[in-house]
C-alpha positions as YAML, in Angstrom:
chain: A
units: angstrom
residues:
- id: 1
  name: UNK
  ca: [67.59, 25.68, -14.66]
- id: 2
  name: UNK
  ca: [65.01, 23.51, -15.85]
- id: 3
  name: UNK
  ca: [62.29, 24.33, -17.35]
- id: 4
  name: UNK
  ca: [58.72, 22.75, -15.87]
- id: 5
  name: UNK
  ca: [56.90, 21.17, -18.55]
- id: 6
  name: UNK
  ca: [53.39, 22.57, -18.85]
- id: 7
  name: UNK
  ca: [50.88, 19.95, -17.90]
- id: 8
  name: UNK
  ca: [47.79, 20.27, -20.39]
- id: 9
  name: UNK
  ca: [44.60, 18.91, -19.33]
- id: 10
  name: UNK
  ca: [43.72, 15.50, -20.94]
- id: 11
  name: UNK
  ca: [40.55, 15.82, -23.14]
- id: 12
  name: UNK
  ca: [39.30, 12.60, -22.21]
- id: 13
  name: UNK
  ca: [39.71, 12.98, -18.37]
- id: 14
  name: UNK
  ca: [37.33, 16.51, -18.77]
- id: 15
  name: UNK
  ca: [34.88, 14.45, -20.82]
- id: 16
  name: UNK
  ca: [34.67, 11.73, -18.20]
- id: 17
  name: UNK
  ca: [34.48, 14.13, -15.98]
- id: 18
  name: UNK
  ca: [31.27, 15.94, -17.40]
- id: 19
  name: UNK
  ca: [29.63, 12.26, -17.89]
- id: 20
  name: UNK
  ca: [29.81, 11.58, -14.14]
- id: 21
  name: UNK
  ca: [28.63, 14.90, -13.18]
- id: 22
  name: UNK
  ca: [25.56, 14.51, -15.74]
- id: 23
  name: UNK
  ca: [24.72, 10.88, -14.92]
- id: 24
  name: UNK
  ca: [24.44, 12.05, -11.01]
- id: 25
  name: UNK
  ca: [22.00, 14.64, -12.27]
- id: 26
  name: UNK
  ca: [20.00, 12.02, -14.14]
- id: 27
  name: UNK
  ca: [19.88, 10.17, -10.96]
- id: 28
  name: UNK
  ca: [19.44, 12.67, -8.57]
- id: 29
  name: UNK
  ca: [16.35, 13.79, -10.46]
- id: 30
  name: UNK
  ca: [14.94, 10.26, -12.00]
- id: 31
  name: UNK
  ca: [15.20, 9.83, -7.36]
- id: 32
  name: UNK
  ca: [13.00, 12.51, -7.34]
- id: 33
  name: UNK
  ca: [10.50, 12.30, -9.26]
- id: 34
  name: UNK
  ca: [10.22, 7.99, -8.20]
- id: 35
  name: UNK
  ca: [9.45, 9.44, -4.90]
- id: 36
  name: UNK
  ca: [7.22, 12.33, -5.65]
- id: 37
  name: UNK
  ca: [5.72, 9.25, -7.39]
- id: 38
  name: UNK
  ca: [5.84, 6.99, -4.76]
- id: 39
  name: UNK
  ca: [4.30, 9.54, -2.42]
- id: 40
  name: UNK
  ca: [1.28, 10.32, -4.57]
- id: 41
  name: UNK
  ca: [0.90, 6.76, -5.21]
- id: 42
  name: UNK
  ca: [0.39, 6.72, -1.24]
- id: 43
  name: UNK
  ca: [-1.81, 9.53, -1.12]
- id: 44
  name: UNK
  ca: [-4.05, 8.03, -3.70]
- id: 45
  name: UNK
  ca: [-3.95, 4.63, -2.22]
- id: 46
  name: UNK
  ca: [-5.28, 6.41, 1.72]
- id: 47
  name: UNK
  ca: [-7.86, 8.32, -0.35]
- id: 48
  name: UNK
  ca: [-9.33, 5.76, -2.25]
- id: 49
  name: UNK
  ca: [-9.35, 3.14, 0.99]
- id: 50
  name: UNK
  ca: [-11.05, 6.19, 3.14]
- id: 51
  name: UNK
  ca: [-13.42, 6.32, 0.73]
- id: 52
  name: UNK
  ca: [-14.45, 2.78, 0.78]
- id: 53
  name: UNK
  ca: [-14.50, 3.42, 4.64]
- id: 54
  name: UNK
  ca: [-17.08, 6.49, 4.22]
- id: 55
  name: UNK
  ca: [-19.13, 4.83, 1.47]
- id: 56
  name: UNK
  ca: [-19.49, 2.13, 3.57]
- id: 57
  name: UNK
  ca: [-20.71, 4.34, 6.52]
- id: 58
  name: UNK
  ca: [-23.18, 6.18, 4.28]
- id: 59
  name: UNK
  ca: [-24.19, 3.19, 2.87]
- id: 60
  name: UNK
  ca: [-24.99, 1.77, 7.06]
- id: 61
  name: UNK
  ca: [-26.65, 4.96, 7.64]
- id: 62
  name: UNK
  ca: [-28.94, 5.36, 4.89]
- id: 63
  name: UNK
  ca: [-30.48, 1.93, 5.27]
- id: 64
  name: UNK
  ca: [-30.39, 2.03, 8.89]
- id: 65
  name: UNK
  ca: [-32.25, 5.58, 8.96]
- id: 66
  name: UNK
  ca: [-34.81, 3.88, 6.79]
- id: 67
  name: UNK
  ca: [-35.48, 1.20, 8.83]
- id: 68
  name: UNK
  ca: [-35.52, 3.96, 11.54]
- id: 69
  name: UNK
  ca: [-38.88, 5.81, 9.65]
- id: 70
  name: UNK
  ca: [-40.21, 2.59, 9.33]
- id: 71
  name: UNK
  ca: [-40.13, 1.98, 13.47]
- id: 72
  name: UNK
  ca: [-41.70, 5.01, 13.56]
- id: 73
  name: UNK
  ca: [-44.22, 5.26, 11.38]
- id: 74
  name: UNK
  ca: [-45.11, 1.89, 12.95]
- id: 75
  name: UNK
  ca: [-44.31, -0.26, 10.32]
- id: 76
  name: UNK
  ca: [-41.38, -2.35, 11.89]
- id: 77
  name: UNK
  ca: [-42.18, -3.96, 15.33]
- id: 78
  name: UNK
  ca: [-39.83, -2.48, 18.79]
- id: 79
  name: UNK
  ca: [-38.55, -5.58, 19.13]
- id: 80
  name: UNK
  ca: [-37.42, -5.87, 15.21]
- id: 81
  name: UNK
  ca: [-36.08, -2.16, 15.58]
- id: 82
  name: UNK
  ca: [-34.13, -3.06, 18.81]
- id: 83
  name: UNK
  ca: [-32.12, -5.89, 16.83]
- id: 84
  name: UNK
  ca: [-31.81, -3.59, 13.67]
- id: 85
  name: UNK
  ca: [-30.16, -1.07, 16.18]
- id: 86
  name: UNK
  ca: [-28.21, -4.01, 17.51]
- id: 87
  name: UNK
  ca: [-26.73, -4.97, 14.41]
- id: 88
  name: UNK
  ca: [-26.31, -1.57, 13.14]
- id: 89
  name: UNK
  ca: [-24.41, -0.56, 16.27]
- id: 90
  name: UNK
  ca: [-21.74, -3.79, 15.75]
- id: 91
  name: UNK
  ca: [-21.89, -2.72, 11.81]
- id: 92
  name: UNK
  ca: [-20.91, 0.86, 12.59]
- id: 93
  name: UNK
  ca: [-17.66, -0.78, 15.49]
- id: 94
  name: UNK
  ca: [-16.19, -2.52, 12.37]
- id: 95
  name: UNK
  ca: [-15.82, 1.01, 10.64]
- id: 96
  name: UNK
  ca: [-13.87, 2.18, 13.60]
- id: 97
  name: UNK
  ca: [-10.36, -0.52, 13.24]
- id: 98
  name: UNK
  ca: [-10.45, 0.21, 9.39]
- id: 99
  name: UNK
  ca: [-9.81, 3.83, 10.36]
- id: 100
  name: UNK
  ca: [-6.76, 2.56, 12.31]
- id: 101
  name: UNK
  ca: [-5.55, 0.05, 9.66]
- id: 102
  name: UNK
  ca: [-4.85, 3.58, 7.18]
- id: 103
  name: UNK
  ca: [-1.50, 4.94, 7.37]
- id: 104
  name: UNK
  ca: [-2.32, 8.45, 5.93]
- id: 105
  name: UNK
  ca: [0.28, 10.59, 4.44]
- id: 106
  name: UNK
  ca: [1.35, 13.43, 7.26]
- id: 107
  name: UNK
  ca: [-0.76, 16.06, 5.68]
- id: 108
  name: UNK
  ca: [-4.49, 13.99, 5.94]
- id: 109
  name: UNK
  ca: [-3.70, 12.70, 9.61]
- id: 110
  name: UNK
  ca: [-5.83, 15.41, 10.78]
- id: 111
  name: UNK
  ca: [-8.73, 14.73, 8.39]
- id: 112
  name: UNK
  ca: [-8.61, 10.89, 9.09]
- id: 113
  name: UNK
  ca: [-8.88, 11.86, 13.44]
- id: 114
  name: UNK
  ca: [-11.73, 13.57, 12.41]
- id: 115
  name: UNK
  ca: [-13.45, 11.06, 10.46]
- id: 116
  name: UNK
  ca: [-12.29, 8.84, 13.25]
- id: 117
  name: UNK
  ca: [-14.51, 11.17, 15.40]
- id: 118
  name: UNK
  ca: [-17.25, 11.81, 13.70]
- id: 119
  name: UNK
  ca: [-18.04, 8.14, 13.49]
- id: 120
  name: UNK
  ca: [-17.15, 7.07, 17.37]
- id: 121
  name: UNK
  ca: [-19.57, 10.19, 18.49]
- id: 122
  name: UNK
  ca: [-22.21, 8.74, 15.62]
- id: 123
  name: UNK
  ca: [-22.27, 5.12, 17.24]
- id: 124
  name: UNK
  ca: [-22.66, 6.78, 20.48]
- id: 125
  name: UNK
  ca: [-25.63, 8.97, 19.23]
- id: 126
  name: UNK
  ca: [-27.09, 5.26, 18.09]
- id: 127
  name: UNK
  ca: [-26.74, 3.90, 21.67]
- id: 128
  name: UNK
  ca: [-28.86, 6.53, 23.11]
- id: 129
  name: UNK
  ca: [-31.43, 6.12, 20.22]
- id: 130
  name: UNK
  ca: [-31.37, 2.47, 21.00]
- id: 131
  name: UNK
  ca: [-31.95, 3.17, 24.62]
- id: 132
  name: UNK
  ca: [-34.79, 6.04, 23.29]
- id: 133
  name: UNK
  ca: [-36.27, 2.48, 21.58]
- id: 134
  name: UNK
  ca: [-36.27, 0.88, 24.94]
- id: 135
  name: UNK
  ca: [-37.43, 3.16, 27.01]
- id: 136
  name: UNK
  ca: [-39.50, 6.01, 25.08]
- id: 137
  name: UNK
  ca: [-37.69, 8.49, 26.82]
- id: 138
  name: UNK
  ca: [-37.82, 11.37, 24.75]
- id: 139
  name: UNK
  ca: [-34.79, 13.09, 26.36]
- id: 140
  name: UNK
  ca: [-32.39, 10.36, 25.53]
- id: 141
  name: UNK
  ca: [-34.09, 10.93, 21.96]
- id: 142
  name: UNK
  ca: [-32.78, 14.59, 22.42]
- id: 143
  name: UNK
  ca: [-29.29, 13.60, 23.49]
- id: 144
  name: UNK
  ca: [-29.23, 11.09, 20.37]
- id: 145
  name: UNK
  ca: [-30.17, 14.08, 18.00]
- id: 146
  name: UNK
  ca: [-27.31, 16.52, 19.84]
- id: 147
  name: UNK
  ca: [-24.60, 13.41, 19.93]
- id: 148
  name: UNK
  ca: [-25.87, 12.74, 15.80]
- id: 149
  name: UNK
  ca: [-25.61, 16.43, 14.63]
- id: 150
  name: UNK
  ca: [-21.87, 16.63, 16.47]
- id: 151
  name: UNK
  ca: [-21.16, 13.81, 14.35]
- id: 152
  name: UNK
  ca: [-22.09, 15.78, 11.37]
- id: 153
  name: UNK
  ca: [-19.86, 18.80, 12.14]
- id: 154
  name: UNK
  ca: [-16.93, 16.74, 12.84]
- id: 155
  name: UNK
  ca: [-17.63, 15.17, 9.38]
- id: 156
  name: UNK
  ca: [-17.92, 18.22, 7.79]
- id: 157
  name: UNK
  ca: [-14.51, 19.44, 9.50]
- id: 158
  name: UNK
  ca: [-13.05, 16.42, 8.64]
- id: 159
  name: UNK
  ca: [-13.99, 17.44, 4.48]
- id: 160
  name: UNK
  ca: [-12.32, 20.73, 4.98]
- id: 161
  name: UNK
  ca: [-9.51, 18.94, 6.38]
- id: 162
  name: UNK
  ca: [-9.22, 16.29, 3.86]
- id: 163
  name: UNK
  ca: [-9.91, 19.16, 0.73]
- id: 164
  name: UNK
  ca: [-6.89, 21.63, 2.39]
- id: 165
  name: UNK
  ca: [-4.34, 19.01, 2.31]
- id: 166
  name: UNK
  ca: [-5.38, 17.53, -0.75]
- id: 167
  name: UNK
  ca: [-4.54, 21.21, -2.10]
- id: 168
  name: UNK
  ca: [-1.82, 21.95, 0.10]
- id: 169
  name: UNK
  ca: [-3.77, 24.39, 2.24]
- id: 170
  name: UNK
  ca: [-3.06, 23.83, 5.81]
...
């Protein structure tokens, strides 16, 4: 009988062996954390563009609403407050497509529909103030105020929204 010869494991082929397994590990987790990157990267990019998008909103409001006191405290003619409202209505329809252009991460698409909202049911608040403008109809005026203050909730809504997925609240 012969005897088998004993194979012994080659030192070299074990030591190859643990290089491959630890350069998959390096790239396993150098894959992770590029796209834990990449993914805040995008969440900081949708942030900072809805931002511009609600500072630019504020920014409409606020010097529309002051033109608004002015109207009424009789400073600003009806006809000069009907084409302020006019070009603060088609100001206000840009806001709307910029909303559309974001492609929020999964976690802030609930947030941005809100924002969305809040500023659709804002212009329409405007319209009726522009027809309260045309008309003196106080109950339009009413409607406007109702339409304006929905707007607000939605906004505020759309802040909690925005703040839980920013912290990973749902």
């Amino acid at each position: 009988m012969k005897k088998k010869k004993e194979v012994k494991p080659h030192p070299k082929r074990g030591l190859q062996v643990a290089i491959i397994i630890g350069v998959a590990i390096i790239a396993v987790v150098i894959l992770v954390n590029y796209n834990l990157d990449q993914a805040n990267l995008s969440g900081q990019r949708f942030g900072d563009s809805l931002s511009a998008i609600q500072s630019d909103l504020k920014n409409e409001t606020i010097g529309f609403d002051a033109n608004l006191t002015m109207y009424e405290k009789g400073q600003i003619s009806k006809e000069q407050m009907l084409n302020i409202t006019d070009a603060h209505i088609a100001k206000m329809q840009t806001i709307i497509p910029r909303y559309d252009a974001l492609s929020p991460p999964e976690p802030f698409s609930a947030s941005l529909q809100l924002f969305r909202l809040s500023t659709q049911t804002q212009i329409e608040s405007d319209n009726l103030l522009k027809e309260w403008i045309q008309t003196g109809d106080n109950s339009t005026r009413a409607k406007s105020d109702q339409l304006l203050q929905q707007s607000f909730q939605y906004e505020m809504s759309a802040l909690q929204s925005f703040h839980n997925a920013k912290s990973g609240n749902s």
